[in-house]
Each structure stands twice: as C-alpha cells, then as structure tokens.
C-alpha positions as CSV (number, residue, x, y, z in Angstrom):
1,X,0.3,-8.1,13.5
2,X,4.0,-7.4,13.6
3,X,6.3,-9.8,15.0
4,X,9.0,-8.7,17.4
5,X,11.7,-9.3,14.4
6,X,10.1,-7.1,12.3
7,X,8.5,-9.8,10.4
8,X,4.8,-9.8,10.0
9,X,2.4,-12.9,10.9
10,X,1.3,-14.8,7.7
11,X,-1.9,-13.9,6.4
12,X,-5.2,-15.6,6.9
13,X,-5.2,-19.2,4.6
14,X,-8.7,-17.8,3.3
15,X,-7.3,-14.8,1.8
16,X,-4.1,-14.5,0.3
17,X,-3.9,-12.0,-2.7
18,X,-0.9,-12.0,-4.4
19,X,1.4,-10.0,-6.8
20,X,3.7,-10.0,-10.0
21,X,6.0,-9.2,-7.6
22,X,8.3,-6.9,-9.5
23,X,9.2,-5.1,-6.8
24,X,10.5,-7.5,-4.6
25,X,12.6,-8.8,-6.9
26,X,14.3,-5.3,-7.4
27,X,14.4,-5.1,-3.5
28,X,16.1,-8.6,-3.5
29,X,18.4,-7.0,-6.6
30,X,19.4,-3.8,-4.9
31,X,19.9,-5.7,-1.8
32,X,22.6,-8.2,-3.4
33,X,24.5,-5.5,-4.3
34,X,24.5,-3.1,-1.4
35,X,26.3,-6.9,-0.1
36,X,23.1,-7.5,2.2
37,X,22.6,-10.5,3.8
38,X,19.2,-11.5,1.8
39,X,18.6,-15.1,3.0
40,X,17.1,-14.4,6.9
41,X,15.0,-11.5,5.3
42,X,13.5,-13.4,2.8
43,X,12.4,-16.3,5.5
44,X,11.4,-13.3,7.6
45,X,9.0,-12.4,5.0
46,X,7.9,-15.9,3.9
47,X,9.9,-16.2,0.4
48,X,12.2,-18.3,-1.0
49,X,15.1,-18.0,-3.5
50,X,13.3,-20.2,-6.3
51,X,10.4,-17.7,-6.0
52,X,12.5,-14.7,-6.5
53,X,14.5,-16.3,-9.3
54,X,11.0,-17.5,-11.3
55,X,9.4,-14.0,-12.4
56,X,6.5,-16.0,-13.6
57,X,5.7,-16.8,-9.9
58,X,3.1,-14.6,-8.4
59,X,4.2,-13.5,-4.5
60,X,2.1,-12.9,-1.7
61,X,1.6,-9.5,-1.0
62,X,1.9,-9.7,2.6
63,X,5.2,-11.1,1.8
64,X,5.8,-8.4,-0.7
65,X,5.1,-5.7,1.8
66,X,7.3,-7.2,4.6
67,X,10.5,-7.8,2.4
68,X,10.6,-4.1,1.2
69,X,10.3,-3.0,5.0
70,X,13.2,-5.2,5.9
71,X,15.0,-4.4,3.1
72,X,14.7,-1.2,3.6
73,X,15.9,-1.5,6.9
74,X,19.1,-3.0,6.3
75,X,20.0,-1.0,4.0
76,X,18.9,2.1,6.2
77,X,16.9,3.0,3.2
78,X,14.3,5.0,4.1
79,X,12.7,6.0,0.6
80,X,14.0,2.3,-0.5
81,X,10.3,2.3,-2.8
82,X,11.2,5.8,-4.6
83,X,14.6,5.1,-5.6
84,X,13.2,1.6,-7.0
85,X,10.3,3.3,-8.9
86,X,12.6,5.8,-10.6
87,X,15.1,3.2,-12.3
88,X,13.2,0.6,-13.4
89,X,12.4,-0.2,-17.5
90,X,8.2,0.9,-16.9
91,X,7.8,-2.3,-19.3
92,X,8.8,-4.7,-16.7
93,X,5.4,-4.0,-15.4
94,X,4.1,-6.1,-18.4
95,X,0.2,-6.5,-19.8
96,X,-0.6,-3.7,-17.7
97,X,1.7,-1.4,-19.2
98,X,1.3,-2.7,-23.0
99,X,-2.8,-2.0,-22.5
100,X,-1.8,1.6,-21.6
101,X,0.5,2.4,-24.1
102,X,-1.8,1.2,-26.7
103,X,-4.6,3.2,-25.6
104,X,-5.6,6.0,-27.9
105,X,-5.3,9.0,-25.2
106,X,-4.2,9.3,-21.5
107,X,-7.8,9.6,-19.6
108,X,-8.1,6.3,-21.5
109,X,-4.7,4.2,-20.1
110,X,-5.6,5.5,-16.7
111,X,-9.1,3.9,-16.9
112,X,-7.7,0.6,-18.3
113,X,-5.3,0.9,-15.5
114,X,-8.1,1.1,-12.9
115,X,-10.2,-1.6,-14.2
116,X,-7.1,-4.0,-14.6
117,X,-5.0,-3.1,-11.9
118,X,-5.7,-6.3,-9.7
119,X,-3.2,-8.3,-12.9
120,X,-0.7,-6.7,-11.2
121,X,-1.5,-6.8,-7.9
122,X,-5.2,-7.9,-6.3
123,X,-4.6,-6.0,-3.0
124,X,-4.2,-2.9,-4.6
125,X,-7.2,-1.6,-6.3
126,X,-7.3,1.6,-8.6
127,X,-10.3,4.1,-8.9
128,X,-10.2,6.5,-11.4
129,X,-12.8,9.6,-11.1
130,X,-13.4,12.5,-13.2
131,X,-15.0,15.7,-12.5
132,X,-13.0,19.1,-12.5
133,X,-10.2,16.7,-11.9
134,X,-8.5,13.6,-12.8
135,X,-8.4,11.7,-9.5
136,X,-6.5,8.4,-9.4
137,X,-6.9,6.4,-5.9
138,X,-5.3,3.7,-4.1
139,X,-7.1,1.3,-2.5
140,X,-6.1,-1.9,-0.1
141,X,-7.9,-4.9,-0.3
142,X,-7.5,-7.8,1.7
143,X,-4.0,-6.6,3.3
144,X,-3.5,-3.7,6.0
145,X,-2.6,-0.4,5.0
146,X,-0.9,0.3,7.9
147,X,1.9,-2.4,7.4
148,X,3.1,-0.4,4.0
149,X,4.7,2.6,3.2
150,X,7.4,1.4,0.4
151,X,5.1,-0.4,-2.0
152,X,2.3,2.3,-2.0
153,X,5.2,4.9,-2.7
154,X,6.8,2.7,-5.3
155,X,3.5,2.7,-7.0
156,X,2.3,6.1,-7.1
157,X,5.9,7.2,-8.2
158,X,5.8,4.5,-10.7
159,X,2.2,5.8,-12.0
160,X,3.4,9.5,-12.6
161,X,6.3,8.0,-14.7
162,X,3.7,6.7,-16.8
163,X,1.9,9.6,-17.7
164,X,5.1,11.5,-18.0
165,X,6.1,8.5,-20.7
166,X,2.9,7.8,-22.1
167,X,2.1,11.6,-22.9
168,X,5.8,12.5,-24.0
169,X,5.3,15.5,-21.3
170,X,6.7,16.7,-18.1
171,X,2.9,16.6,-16.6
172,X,2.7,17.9,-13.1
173,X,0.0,16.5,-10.4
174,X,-1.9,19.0,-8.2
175,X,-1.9,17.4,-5.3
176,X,-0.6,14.0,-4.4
177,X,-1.4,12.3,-0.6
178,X,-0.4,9.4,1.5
179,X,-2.2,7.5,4.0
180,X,0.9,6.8,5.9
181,X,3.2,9.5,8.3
182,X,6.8,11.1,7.3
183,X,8.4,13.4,8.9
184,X,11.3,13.2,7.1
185,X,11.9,13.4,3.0
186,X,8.9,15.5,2.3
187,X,10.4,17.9,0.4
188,X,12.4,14.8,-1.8
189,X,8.6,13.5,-2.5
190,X,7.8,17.5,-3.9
191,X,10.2,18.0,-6.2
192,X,9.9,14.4,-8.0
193,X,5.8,15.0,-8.3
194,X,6.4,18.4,-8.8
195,X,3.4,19.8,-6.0
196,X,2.1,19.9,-2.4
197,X,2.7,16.3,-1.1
198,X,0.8,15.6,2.2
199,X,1.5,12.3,4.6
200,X,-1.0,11.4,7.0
201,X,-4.4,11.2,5.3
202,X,-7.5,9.5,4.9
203,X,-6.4,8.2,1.2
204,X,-3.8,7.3,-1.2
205,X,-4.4,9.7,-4.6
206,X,-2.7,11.6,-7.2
207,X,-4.6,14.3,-8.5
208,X,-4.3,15.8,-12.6
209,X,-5.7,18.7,-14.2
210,X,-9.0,17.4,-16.2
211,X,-7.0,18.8,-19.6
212,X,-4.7,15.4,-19.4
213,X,-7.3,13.1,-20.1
214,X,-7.5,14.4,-23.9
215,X,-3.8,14.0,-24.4
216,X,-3.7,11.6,-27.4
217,X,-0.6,8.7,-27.2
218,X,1.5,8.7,-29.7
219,X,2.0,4.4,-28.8
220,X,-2.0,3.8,-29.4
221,X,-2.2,1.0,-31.6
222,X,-6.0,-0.1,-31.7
223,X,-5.1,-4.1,-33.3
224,X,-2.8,-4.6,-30.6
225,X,-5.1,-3.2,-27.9
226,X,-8.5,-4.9,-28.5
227,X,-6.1,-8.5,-28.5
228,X,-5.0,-7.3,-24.9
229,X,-8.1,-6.0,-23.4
230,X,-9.6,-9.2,-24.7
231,X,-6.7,-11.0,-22.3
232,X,-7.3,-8.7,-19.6
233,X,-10.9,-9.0,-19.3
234,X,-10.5,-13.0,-19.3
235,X,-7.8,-12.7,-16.8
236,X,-10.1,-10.5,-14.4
237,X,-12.9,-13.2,-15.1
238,X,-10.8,-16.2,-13.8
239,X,-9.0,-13.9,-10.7
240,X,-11.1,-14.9,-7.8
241,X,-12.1,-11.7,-6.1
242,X,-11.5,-12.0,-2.2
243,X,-13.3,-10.4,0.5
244,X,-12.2,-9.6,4.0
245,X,-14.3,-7.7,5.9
246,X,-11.6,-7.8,9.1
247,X,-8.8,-6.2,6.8
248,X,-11.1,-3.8,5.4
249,X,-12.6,-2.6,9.3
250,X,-9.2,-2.4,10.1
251,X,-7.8,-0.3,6.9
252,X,-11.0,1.9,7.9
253,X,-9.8,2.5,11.9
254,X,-6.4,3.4,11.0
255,X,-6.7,6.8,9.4
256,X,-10.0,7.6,11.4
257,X,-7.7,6.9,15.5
258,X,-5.7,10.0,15.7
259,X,-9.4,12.2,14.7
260,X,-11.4,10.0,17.8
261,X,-13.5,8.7,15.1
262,X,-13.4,5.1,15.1
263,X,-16.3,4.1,16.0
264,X,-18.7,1.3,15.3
265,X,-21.0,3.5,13.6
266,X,-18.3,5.4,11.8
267,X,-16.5,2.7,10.4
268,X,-19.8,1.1,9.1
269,X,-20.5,3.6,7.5
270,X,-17.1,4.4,5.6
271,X,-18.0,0.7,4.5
272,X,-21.4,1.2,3.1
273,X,-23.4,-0.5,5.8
274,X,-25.5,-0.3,9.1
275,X,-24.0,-0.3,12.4
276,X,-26.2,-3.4,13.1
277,X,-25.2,-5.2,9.6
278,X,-21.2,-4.7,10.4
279,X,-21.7,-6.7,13.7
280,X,-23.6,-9.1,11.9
281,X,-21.2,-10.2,9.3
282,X,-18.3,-9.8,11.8
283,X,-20.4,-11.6,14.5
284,X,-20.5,-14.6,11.4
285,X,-17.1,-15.1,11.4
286,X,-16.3,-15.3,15.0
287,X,-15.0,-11.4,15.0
288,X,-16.2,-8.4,17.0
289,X,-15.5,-4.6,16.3
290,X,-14.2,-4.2,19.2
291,X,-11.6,-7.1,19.1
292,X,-10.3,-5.7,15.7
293,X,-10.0,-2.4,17.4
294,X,-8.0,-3.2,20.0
295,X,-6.1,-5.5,18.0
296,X,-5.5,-3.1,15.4
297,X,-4.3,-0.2,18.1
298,X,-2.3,-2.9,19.2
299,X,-0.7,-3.7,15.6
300,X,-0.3,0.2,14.9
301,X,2.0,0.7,18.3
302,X,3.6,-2.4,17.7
303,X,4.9,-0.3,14.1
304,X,5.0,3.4,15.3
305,X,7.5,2.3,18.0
306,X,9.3,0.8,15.5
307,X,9.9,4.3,14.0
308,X,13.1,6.2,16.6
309,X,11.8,9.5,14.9
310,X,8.2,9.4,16.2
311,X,8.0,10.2,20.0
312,X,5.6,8.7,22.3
313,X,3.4,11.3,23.0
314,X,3.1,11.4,19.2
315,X,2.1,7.7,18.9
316,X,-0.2,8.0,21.8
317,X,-2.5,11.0,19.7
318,X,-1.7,8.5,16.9
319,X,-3.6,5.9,18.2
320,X,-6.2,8.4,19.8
321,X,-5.1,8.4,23.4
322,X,-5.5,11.6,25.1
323,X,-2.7,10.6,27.5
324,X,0.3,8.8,27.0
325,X,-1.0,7.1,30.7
326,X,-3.5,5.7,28.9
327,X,-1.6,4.3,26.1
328,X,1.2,2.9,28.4
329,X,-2.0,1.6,30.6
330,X,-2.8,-0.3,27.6
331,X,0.3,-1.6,25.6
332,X,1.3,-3.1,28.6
333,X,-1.9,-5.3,28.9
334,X,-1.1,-6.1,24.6
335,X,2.3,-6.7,25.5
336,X,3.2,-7.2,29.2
337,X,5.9,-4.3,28.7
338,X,5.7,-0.7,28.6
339,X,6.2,1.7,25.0
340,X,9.3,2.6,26.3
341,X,11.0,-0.6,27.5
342,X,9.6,-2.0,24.4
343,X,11.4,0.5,22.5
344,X,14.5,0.3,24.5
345,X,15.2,-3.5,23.6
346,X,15.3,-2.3,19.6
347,X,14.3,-6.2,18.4
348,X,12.4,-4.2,15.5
C-alpha cells in the first residue's frame, strides 16, 4: 500500500522478485541531469547509490516501480517511461536482446522473449499466442499492477522498437492496450505505435498481424544462438519461481472494481480455481478475500487521489462505488480522513 510520501511499503520478505534494473538507472540518469534532487527519492524507494552505480546488481522491482513514479513526479514527467524507452541503445537490455537478434525469424525472437522474459525481470511475465494474430501479453507476478504505469509503458514501447529493429521494418501493431487509466497523452501513445491505443483494460498486450511471425532476421546467427539459449535455459532453471497468491487476487480485483465484478467467485475463477480452493490457500496463510479486497480498494484510492486529473466521482466508479457517499463512508474508516481532505493536504 502506498505511503503518504508517495513511497510504497516494502514488499513481503517471502517474495521479492527483482530486475536488471535498466530502467531505473536511466530514471536515476535523466534525473541527474534535469538537476533533481535524487538522494530522498532513491531512500523513498528503498535503493542506494552503490546499487545504481553497480549494473550487475539486480533491484527489487517494487523498488524499481516506486523510483520511476517519483521520478516521474519531480520531474512533472508524466510519460517519464516513453521518453526513456525511445532513447535507449535496445542492447543495454543484454542476453535477452542477443537471443532475439540471433533468432532466425521474428515469430521466433518473440517466443524466446516470452519463455525468457523473467532474466530481465521475474515480475513481468510474457505470453506469446498465435492464432489470426500475434498476441504478446504482459503479465504481473508477485508485484501489483496497480502501483505501475511507467515501467509497463517503458516495456511495451521498448518491445515494438524491437520488432521495428529486428525486422528492418516500420511494423505497425493492431491494437495495443493498458491495464492502467490516462486521460491525458493518448493520442502521443497512437502515433508512436501507430494504432488504436486503449487505457483502462483487463490486460497489458500488443497485438501484430499473423504475417510478422515469418519475417526472417537478417542478425540470426544459429552458433551464437544455441550457446545463449543453452545460458538462458540454465538461468531459468536456477531462478527460483515465486508464488503469491495475495498479489495475484489483488492484480485480479483491480481491473474487475469499476465493472462490480470482484467477487470471490469471480476472481477464483480468473485464477483457475474453486471458490472454495481460493479461501483455502488464502485461509493457509492467514489472509481472507475479503481482507485483500478492502485492502486493495484501499491501496487503489490511496493512488487515484494521488492523480489532480481524476475527480472523485470518477474514483468512486473506479473502485465500484455507486455513490461517492459510500466511498467517502469508507476511506474515512481506511484513513480516518475524508477523499477530499486527503487530497487537499497534497503529501502525495
């Protein structure tokens, strides 16, 4: 949950995926020379200097997420995660990037990328699907969804500059979609992916004409890609694979509040299981549904009110509140405050 500063509570000592953190160091970069103080923002979010100056050090993605926020913020920076995608050298992204470019077509990098997307960061998992289209989506794992908006972007940005690169061509996406809310920028997102953009969603994809799978690369080098998957599939061996079913209940409530829809029985399902089997393996770790959900509501205002453009009639639907009596009625028993004198003090 969100701290009054902005900052965000560190994660759970049980589960604690982490990143290459690339990204944060451009953040700390770009920051540095917009002449930002850096030092209280990177305790805000849990770092230190000797981790941003060691790129072999792996970050915390919670810490990741919360450092591009405040960054972001300072700088007053609201895209801060597509202007860092489209300026970076796409090799900086390192085995990941080598195992695509050596792959002998496109449908082929974007699988490797799926099944070896956790090198690069273990919270954020890639599915690639096939059918009439190529579908690429963007899962969270272990961390909330809700918390982000600059990493996701950075990465989805950062993925159509790869097939662009890879393929040599200017290759457009049919549709493209964001769990999280703009109401700003939208048409900036359309003209760099070239289609229909849509915030507010159930899911994170990007969607390509079937044809691009068969694009051959001209990079594919077959020695030099057999000596990396063989790294890559040893390095997804020793990665321990974390499982949280609270961040995952509450990554399912998120998108499904402003439809009325999160429910027990809903959210089980979204998560493969019984009503009855959810409670159980919550019940095992000391959690109940609807703790998370009211935590979660709780978390979610705590962010939307953070956000001057979103009014609080809005936030109220958001959190599926039929009347903003009702989500007053209830912030103040999270909080002790009401949305609007919570709002008022501006300590986001």
């Amino acid at each position: 949950m969100p701290n009054i500063d902005g900052s965000v509570k560190a994660p759970r000592p049980a589960h604690f995926p982490t990143a290459g953190g690339g990204m944060t160091r451009l953040a700390y970069k770009r920051a540095v020379e917009g002449d930002l103080d850096v030092k209280p923002l990177l305790k805000k979010a849990g770092l230190t200097l000797q981790q941003i100056d060691n790129p072999n050090l792996r970050l915390n993605v919670t810490s990741q997420i919360t450092f591009l926020n405040l960054v972001a913020k300072g700088m007053d920076d609201e895209t801060l995660g597509l202007n860092l995608a489209l300026n970076f050298d796409l090799r900086e992204i390192g085995t990941l990037y080598y195992v695509m470019a050596s792959s002998d077509t496109l449908g082929d990098a974007l699988q490797r990328a799926s099944r070896y997307s956790r090198i690069t960061n273990e919270a954020v998992h890639l599915e690639y699907r096939t059918n009439k289209e190529v579908t690429i989506r963007f899962e969270y794992v272990n961390v909330a969804r809700h918390h982000d908006r600059h990493q996701i972007e950075f990465f989805m940005i950062s993925l159509v500059r790869l097939v662009r690169h890879l393929s040599g061509r200017n290759l457009l996406p049919t549709r493209v979609s964001f769990v999280h809310r703009r109401n700003f920028f939208q048409s900036t997102f359309e003209k760099l992916f070239g289609c229909d953009v849509v915030f507010g969603r159930n899911i994170d994809e990007i969607v390509f004409p079937s044809a691009i799978q068969d694009i051959p690369l001209a990079s594919a080098d077959s020695f030099l890609h057999g000596l990396l998957i063989a790294q890559c599939e040893k390095a997804n061996i020793d990665r321990p694979r974390l499982a949280a079913l609270r961040v995952s209940v509450e990554n399912e409530i998120a998108p499904l509040l402003p439809h009325g829809n999160a429910q027990a029985a809903d959210v089980a399902h979204r998560l493969g299981m019984s009503q009855r089997t959810l409670a159980r393996h919550l019940a095992s770790e000391g959690l109940s549904f609807t703790t998370i959900l009211d935590e979660t509501k709780c978390d979610l205002a705590t962010h939307y009110l953070s956000q001057a453009d979103l009014p609080i009639t809005t936030i109220a639907w958001l959190l599926g509140y039929q009347e903003v009596s009702a989500f007053t009625h209830a912030f103040k028993r999270w909080t002790g405050t009401t949305p609007r004198q919570a709002r008022q003090k501006g300590n986001w």
